[in-house]
Backbone as JSON Lines, residues from 0, in Angstrom:
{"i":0,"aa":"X","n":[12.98,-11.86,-9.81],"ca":[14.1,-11.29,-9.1],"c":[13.89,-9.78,-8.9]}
{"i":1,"aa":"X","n":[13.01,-9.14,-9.96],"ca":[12.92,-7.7,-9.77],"c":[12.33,-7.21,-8.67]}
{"i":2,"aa":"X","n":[10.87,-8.09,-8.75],"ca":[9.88,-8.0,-8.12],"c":[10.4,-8.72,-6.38]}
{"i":3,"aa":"X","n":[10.83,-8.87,-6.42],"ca":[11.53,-9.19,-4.89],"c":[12.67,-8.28,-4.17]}
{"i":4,"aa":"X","n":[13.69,-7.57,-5.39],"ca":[14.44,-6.5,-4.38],"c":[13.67,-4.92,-4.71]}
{"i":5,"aa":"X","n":[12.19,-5.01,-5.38],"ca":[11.81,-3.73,-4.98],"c":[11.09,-4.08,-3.83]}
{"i":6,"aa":"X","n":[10.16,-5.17,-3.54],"ca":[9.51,-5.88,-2.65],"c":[10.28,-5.73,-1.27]}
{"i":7,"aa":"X","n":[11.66,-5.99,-1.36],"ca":[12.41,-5.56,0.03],"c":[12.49,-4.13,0.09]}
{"i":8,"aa":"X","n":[12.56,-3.51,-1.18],"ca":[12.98,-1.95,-0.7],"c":[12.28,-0.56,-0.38]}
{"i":9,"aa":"X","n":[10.88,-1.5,-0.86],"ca":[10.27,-0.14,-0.95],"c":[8.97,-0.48,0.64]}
{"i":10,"aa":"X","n":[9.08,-0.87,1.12],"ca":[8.58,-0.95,2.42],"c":[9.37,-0.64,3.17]}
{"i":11,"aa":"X","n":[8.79,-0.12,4.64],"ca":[9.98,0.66,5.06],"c":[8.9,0.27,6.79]}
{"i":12,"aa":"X","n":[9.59,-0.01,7.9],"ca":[8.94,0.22,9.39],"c":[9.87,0.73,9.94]}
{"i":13,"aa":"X","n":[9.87,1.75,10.36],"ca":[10.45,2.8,11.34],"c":[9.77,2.96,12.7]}
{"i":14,"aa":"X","n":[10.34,2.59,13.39],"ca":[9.64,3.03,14.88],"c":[9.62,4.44,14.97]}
{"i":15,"aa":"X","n":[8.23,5.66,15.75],"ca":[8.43,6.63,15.54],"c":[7.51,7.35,14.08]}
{"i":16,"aa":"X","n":[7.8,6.5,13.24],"ca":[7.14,7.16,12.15],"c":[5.89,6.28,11.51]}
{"i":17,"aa":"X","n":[4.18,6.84,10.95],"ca":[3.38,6.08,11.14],"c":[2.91,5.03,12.27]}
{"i":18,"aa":"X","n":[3.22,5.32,13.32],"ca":[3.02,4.6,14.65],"c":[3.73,3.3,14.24]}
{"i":19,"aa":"X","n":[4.87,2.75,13.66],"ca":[5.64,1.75,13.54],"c":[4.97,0.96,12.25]}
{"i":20,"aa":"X","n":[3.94,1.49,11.8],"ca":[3.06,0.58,11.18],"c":[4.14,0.64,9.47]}
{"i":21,"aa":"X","n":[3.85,-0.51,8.89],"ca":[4.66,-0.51,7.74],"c":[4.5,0.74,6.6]}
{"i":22,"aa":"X","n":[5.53,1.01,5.93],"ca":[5.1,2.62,5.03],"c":[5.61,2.3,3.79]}
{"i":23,"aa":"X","n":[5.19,3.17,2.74],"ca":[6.19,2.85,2.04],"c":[7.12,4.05,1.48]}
{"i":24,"aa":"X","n":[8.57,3.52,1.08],"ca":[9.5,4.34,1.4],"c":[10.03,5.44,1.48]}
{"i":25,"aa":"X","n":[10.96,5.82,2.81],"ca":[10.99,7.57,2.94],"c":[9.64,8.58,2.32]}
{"i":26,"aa":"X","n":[8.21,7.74,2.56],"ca":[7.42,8.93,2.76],"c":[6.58,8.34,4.3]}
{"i":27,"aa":"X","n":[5.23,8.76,4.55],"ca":[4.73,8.58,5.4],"c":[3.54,8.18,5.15]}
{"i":28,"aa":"X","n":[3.7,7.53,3.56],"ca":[2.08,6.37,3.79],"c":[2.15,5.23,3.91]}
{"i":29,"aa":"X","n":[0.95,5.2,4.75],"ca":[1.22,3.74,5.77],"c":[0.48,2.4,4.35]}
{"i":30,"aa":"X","n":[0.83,1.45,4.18],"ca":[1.06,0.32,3.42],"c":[-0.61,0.08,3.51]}
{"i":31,"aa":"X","n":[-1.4,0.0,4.6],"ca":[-2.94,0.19,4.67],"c":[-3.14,1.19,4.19]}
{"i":32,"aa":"X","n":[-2.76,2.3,3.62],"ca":[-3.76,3.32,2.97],"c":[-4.23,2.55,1.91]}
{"i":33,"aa":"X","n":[-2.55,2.41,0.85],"ca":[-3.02,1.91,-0.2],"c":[-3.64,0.81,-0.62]}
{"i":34,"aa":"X","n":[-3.64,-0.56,0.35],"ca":[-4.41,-1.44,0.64],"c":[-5.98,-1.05,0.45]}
{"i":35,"aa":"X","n":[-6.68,0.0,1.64],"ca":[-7.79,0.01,1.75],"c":[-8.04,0.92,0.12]}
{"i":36,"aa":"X","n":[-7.44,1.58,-0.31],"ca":[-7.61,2.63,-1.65],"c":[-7.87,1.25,-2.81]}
{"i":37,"aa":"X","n":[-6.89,0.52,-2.7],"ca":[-7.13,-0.35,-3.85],"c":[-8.38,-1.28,-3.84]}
{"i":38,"aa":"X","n":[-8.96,-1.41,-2.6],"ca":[-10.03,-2.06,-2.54],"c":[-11.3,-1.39,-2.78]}
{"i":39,"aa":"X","n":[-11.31,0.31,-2.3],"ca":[-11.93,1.34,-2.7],"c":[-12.39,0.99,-4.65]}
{"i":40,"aa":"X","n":[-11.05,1.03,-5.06],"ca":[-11.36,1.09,-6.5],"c":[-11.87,-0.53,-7.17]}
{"i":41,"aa":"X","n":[-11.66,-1.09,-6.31],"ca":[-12.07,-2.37,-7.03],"c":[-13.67,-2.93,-7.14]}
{"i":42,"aa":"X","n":[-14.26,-2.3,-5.87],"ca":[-15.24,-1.93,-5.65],"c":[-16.38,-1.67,-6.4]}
{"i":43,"aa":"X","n":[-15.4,-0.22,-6.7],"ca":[-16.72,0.6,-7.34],"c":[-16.58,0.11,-9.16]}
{"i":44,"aa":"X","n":[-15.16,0.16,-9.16],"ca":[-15.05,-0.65,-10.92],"c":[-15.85,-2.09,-11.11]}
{"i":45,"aa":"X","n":[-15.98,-3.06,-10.07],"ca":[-16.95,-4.25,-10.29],"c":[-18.4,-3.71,-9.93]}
{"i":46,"aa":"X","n":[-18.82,-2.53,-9.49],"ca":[-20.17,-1.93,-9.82],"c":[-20.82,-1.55,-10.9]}
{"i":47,"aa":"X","n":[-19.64,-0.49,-11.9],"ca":[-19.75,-0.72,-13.3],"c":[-19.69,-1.59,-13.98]}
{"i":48,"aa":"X","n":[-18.92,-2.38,-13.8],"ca":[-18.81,-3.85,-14.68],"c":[-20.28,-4.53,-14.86]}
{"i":49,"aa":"X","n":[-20.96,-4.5,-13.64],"ca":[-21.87,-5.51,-13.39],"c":[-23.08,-5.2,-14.47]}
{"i":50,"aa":"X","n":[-23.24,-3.69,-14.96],"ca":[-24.49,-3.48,-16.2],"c":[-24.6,-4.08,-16.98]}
């Protein structure tokens, strides 16, 4: 239940702001930053792992 009304609240699409693209809330990063960032780190942490 938690995980579903932060899930509604903290995404945010505003037409106008981030070219409509989804953000998350009242700032201006777009929901793909942190997407591509988290994949960034997953990355390079299963590079270390792999020794």
């Amino acid at each position: 239940m938690l995980f579903e009304r932060l899930s509604s609240k903290t995404i945010q699409v505003t037409a106008g702001v981030c070219g409509g693209q989804p953000r998350i809330r009242n700032t201006r990063i777009p929901v793909w930053t942190l997407y591509g960032l988290a994949l960034v780190i997953a990355t390079i942490a299963s590079k270390f792992s792999r020794d």
